[in-house]
C-alpha positions in Angstrom: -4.3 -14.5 -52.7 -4.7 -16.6 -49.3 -7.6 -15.4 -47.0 -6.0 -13.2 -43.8 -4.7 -15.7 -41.3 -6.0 -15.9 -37.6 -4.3 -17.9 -34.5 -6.5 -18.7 -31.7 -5.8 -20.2 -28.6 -9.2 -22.5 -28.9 -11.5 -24.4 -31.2 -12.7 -21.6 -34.0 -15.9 -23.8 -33.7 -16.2 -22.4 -30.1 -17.3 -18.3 -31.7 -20.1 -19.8 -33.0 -20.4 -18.5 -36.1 -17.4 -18.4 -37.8 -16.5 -14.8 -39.7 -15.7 -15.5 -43.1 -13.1 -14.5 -45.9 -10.0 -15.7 -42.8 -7.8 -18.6 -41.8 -8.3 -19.7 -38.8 -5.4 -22.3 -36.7 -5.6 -22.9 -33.1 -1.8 -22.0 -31.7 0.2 -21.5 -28.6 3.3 -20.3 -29.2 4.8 -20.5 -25.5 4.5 -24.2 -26.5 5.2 -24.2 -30.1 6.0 -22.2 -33.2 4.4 -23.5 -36.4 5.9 -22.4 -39.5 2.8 -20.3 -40.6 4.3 -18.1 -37.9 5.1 -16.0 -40.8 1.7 -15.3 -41.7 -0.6 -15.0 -39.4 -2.2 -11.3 -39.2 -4.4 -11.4 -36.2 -3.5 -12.7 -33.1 -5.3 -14.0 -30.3 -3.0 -14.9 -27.4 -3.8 -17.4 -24.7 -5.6 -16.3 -21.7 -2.3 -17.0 -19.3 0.1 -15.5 -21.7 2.3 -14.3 -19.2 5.8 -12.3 -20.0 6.8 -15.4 -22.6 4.2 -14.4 -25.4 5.9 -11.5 -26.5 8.9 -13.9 -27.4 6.9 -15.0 -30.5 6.2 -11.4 -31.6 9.2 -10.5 -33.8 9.0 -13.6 -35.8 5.3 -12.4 -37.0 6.6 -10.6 -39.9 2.5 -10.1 -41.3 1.3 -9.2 -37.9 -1.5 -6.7 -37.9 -3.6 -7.2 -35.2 -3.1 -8.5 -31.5 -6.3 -9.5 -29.8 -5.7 -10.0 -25.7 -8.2 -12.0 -23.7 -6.6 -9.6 -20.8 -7.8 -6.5 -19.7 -4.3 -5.6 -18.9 -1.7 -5.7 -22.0 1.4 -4.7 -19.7 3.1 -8.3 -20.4 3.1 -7.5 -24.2 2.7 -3.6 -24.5 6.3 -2.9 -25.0 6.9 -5.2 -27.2 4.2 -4.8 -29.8 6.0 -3.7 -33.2 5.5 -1.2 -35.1 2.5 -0.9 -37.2 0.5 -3.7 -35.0 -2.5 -2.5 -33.2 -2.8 -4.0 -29.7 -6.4 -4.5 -28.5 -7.2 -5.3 -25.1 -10.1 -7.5 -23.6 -12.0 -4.7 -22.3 -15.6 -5.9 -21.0 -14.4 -9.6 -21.1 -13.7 -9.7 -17.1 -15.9 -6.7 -15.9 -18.6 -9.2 -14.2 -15.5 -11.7 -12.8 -13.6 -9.4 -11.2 -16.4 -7.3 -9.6 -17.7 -10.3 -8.1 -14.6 -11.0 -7.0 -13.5 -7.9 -5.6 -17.0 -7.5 -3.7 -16.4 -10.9 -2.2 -13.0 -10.0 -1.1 -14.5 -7.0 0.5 -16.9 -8.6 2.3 -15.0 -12.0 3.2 -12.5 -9.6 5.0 -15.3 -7.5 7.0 -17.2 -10.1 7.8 -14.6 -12.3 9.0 -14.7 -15.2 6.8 -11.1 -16.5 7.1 -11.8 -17.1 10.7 -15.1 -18.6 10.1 -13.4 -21.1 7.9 -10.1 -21.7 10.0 -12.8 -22.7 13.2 -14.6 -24.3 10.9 -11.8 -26.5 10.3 -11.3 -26.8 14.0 -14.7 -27.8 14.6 -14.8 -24.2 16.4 -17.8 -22.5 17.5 -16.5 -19.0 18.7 -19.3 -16.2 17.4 -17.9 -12.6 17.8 -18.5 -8.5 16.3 -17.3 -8.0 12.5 -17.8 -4.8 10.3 -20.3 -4.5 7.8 -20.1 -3.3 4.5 -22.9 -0.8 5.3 -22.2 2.9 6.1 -18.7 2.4 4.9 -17.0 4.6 2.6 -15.0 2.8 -0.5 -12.6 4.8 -2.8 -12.4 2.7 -5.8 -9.1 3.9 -7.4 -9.4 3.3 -11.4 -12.9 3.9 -13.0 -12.7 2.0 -16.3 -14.9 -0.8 -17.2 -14.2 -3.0 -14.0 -14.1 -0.4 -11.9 -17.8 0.5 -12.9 -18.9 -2.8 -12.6 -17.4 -2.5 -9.0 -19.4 0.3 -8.2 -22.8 -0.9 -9.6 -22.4 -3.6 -7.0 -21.3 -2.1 -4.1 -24.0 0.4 -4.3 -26.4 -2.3 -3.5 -24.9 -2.7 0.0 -25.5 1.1 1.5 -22.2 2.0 1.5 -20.6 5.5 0.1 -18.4 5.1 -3.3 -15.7 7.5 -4.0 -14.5 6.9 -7.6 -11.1 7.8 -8.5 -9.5 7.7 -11.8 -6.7 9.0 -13.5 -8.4 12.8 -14.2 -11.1 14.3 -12.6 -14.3 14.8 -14.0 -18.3 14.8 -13.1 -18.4 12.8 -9.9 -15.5 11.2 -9.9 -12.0 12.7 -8.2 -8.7 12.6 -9.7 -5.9 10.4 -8.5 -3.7 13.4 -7.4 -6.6 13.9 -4.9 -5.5 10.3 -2.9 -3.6 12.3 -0.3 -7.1 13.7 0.7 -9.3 11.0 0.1 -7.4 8.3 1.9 -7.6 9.2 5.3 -11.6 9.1 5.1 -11.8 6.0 3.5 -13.0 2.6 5.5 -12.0 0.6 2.3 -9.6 1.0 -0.6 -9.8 -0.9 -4.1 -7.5 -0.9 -6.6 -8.6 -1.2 -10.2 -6.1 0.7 -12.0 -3.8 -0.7 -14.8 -0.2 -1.0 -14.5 1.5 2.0 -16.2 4.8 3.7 -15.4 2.5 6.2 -13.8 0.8 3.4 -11.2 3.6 1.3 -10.5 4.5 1.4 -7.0 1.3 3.6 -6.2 0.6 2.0 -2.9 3.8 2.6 -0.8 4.4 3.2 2.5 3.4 7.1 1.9 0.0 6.1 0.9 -0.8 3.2 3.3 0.4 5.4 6.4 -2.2 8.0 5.5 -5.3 4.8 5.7 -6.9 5.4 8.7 -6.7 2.8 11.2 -8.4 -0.3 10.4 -9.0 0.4 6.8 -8.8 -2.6 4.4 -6.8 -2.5 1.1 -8.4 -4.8 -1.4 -6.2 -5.1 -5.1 -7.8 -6.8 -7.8 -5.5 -4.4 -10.2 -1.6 -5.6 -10.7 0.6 -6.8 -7.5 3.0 -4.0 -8.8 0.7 -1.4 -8.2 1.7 -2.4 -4.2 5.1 -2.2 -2.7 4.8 -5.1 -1.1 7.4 -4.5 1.3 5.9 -1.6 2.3 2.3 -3.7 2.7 3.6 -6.2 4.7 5.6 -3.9 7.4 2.0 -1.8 7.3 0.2 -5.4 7.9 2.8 -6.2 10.8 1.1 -3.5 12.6 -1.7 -4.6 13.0 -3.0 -1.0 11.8 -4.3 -2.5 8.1 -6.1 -4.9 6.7 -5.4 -6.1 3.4 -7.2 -8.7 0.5 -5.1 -9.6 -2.8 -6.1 -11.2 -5.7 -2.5 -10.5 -7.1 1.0 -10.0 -5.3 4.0 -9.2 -6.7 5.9 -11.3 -7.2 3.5 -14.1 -8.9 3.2 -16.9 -8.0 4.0 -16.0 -4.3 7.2 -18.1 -3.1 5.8 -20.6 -0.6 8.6 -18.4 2.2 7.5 -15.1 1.4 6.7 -12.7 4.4 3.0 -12.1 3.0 1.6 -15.3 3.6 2.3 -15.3 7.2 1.6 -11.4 8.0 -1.6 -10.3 9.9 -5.3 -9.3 8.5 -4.4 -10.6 4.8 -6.2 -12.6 2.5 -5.0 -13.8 -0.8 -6.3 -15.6 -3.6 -4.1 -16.3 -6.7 -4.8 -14.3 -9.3 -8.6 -15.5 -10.2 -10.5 -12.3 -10.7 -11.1 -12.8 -14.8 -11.2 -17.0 -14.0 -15.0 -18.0 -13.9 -17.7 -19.1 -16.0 -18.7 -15.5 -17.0 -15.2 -15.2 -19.0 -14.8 -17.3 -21.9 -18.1 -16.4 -23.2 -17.6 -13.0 -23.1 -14.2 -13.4 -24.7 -15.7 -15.5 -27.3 -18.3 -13.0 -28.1 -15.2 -10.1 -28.0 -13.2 -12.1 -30.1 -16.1 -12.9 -33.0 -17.0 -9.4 -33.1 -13.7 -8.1 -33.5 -12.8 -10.9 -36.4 -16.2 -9.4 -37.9 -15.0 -6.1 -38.3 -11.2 -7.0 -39.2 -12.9 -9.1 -41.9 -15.3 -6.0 -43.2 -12.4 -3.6 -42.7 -14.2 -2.3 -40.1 -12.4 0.0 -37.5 -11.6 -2.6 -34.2 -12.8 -2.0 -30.5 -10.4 -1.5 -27.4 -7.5 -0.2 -29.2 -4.7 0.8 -26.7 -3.8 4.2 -27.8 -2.7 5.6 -24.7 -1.3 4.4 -21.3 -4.9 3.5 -20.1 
């Protein structure tokens, strides 16, 4: 009987040390479907899988097991079959995208963009900004990244409001947002994108930010109404920082780009050095215990 067959998106050679007693062939399937596609029983997508990946699914008759590199599975949830368990990358982008988000926070305070567009100009034009310091930061979705989040942004003497789907010790539940919002100097997003989360941020919830309040999203761009965002941002009321929009990419004429007190970077919150070995170590670990018949990690049960 042939060993259990694994796909990878890179080198095997790249884990390290190789689990045993599997098959291992490096495949993208948005590119090209070998014939083995038959076989294969754990699958580890590409990092950018994106909405095609799931196209591949339904001709993986001996599926078992699909590994993400993504801490969000929305792209592929629906259309896991069934009997496949769908893992996500849980712990794989915690340190990227806390870094991230606590540079977006502070870029936007302190006036970065500015600094970089005088720059540029070969201006010299000093002026006031806020500081992180004495602020108070809701951080909506508590999971993995958003505690990395917190860890950090407890080292800059501001106040952290964690918010997550229910309430429990120290940490409010999302119902509680209509409260919370107007005493917040900053807003992160960190939640995944559920049925429950979609359109969270709408013009409800950004007309009850108090006045000067940033909006940072390192989360999903549909967890913002992005209309909404940018008539709140025309205002001159808000201030917002995106590492996602929605759509994605963002049309070179969308209204976003040009609106007031925004900056965006493209999606890069899991994309630095800290990833891939992470991922690698997620990915060994979990063909470790697949191979021992060990029970996996970050199996999406639930919506979260």
């Amino acid at each position: 009987m042939p060993e259990p067959l694994v796909w990878l998106p890179f080198d095997p050679a790249e884990l390290g040390t190789v689990p045993g007693g599997l098959r291992y062939e490096v495949v993208d399937p948005t590119r090209h479907l070998p014939e083995s596609v038959g076989d294969v029983e754990f699958y580890v997508p590409p990092y950018d899988m994106g909405p095609r990946i799931a196209d591949a699914l339904p001709h993986m008759r001996s599926l078992r097991v699909i590994q993400t590199l993504s801490a969000g599975v929305d792209n592929v949830r629906g259309k896991v079959p069934d009997g496949v368990t769908l893992c996500n990358g849980r712990g794989i982008h915690d340190t990227s995208t806390a870094e991230l988000a606590l540079a977006l926070v502070l870029a936007s305070l302190r006036g970065l963009p500015r600094f970089v567009r005088q720059q540029d100009a070969r201006e010299w034009r000093a002026g006031f900004e806020d500081s992180l310091a004495d602020k108070r930061v809701l951080l909506v979705g508590y999971g993995s990244v958003g505690s990395a989040i917190e860890a950090r942004l407890r080292a800059f003497e501001c106040e952290v409001v964690p918010v997550a789907r229910r309430a429990r010790d120290g940490v409010h539940a999302i119902d509680d947002l209509p409260e919370l919002l107007p005493t917040a100097d900053v807003v992160v997003l960190i939640v995944p994108l559920t049925d429950e989360t979609r359109g969270l941020v709408d013009a409800a919830f950004l007309g009850r930010m108090r006045d000067g309040a940033l909006l940072v999203n390192v989360a999903r761009g549909a967890v913002v109404v992005t209309d909404d965002l940018v008539a709140a941002l025309r205002t001159g009321r808000l201030r917002a920082a995106l590492d996602v929009t929605d759509p994605e990419p963002l049309p070179a004429d969308h209204a976003l780009w040009s609106a007031p007190n925004v900056l965006i970077s493209p999606h890069v919150g899991g994309a630095s050095s800290a990833m891939w070995p992470r991922a690698r170590r997620l990915v060994r670990q979990q063909l470790e215990r697949y191979a021992a018949g060990e029970p996996l990690v970050n199996v999406m049960s639930g919506d979260y």
